[in-house]
N, C-alpha and C positions, 0 to 999 in steps of 0.2 A: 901605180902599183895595181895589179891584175887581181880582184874580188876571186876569195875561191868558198866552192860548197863540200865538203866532203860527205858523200854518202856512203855510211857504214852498214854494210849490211852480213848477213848470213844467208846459206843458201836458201834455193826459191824466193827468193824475193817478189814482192807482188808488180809486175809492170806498170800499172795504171796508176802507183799512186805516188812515185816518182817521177812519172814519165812527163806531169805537166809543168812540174818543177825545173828538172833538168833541160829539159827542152826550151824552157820560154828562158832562163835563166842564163844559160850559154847563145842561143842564138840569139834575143833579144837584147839582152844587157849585158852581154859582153864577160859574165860572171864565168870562170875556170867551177867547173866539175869534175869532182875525182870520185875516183870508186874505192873503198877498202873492207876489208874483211880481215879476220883475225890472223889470216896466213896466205892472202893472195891467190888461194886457191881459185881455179875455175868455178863459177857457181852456174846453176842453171835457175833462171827464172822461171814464175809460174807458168807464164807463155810459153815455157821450153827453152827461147833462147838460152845462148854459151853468153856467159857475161866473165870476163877477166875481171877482176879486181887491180887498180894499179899501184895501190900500194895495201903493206900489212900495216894491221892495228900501231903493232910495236914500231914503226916507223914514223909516226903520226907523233907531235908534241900537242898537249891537250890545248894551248894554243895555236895551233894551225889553221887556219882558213876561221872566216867569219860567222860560220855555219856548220853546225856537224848536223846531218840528218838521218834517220833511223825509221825504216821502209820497214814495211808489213811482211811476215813471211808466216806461214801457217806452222813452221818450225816455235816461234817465238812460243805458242799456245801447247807447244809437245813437252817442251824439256825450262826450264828456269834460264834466264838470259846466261850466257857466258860471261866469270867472272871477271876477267881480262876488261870487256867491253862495260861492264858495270860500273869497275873500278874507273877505267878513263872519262864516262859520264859522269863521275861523282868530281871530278879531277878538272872536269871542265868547266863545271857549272861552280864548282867551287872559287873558279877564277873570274867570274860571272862572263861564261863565252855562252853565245847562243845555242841550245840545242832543238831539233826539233824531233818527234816522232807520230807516228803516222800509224792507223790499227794495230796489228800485233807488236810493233815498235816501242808503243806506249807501253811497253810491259816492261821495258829494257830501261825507260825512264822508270818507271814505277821502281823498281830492284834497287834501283840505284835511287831511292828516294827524293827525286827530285820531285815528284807530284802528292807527298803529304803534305804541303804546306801552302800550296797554292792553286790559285781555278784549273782548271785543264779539265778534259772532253776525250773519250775512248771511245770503242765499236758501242758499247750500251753501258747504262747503268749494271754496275757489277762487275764487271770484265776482265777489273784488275784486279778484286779482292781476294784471288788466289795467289798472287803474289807475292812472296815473302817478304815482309817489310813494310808491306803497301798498308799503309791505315790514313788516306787521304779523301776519306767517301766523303766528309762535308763540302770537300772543297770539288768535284765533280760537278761538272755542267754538260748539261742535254743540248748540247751544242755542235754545229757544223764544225767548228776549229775555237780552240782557244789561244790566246796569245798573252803570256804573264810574266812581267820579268825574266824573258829573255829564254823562255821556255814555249814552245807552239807546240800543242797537242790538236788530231781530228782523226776520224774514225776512216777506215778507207774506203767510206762511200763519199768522202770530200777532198779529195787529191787538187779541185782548184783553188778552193778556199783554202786548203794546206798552201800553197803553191804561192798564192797572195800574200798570206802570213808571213812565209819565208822572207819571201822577196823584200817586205815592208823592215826585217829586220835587217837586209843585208843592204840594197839602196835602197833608203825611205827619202833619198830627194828624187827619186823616180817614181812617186807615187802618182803621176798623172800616166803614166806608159802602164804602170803594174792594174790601174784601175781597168785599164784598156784591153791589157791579158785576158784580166779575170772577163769581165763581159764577153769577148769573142768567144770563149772556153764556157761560159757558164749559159751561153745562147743553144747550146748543144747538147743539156745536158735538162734543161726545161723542159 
C-alpha cells in the first residue's frame, strides 16, 4: 500500500517550505503527494507558479493519507484560517492522525487548537497569540521544528528540519535514508 502526504493549502503558498518535503518524499521514498484546497481551485504560489490542487478539502476523509500538511502562505497572517479547514484539523487530530504545519500554517493548527496543550515552535515567539483560541504560550519552543504527539510544528526558515520531521512520522524505519536527506539539504543551507 502506497504511503501518501496531503498537502492542504490556500492560495500563495510559500514554495520553499514544502518544496523539501515533497520533493525528497515522492522521489526518495516512494511516498504519494497530493495537493488540496478548500475548492480545487488554481492557486498561485509565492514564486508565482500556477499550482492545481487535486483534490477539494470536502473530498478528503480526515483519515486519508498518513500525513496532512499545512504550508505557509502570507494569506494565513491577513484573514483567520478557514473554518472548513479548521474543522477538519480538529477532526483529524482528534482521531490521532498526524498533522504537520509550517510558518503561517501553524496558525491553522493554532485555530483549531491543536497547539494549546502541547510543545510546538512558530515563525517567533508571539506569532500565534492573535489567534482566536490560541492560549498555548507555555507550551512554545524557540525551536527549528517541533515534533509532539503526532503534531510537527517549524517556522519557514526550517522547511528541512520540517521535512525530516515529517518524514520520521510517515516512514520512521527509513530513518537512515531521512538522516541522509536532511544532511545533503542541510550542507546548503550552513
Amino acid at each position: 500500500m502506497t504511503q501518501r502526504i496531503v498537502l492542504l493549502m490556500i492560495d500563495r503558498p510559500a514554495d520553499w517550505e514544502y518544496g523539501p518535503l515533497a520533493g525528497a518524499a515522492h522521489a526518495w521514498f516512494g511516498i504519494d503527494v497530493v495537493s488540496a484546497s478548500l475548492d480545487a481551485a488554481p492557486l498561485t504560489t509565492m514564486g508565482g507558479l500556477s499550482l492545481q490542487p487535486q483534490r477539494r478539502l470536502d473530498e478528503l476523509s480526515v483519515d486519508d493519507a498518513e500525513l496532512w500538511v499545512v504550508p505557509g502562505s502570507p494569506l494565513w497572517d491577513e484573514a483567520p484560517a478557514p473554518a472548513p479547514i479548521v474543522q477538519a484539523l480538529r477532526e483529524r487530530a482528534a482521531r490521532g492522525r498526524a498533522i504537520a504545519g509550517i510558518c503561517g500554517g501553524t496558525r491553522a493548527l493554532a485555530a483549531a487548537g491543536l497547539l494549546n496543550e502541547r510543545a510546538h515552535t512558530s515563525n517567533e515567539p508571539g506569532y500565534l497569540d492573535a489567534v482566536p483560541g490560541y492560549n498555548g504560550q507555555a507550551h512554545y519552543r524557540e525551536q527549528a521544528c517541533v515534533s509532539a504527539d503526532g503534531i510537527v510544528t517549524a517556522p519557514g526558515t526550517s522547511p528541512v528540519s520540517f521535512a525530516e520531521a515529517c518524514l520520521r512520522l510517515v516512514v520512521p524505519e527509513r530513518a537512515e535514508g531521512i538522516a541522509q536527506m536532511h544532511g545533503m539539504f542541510a550542507r546548503e543551507f550552513v
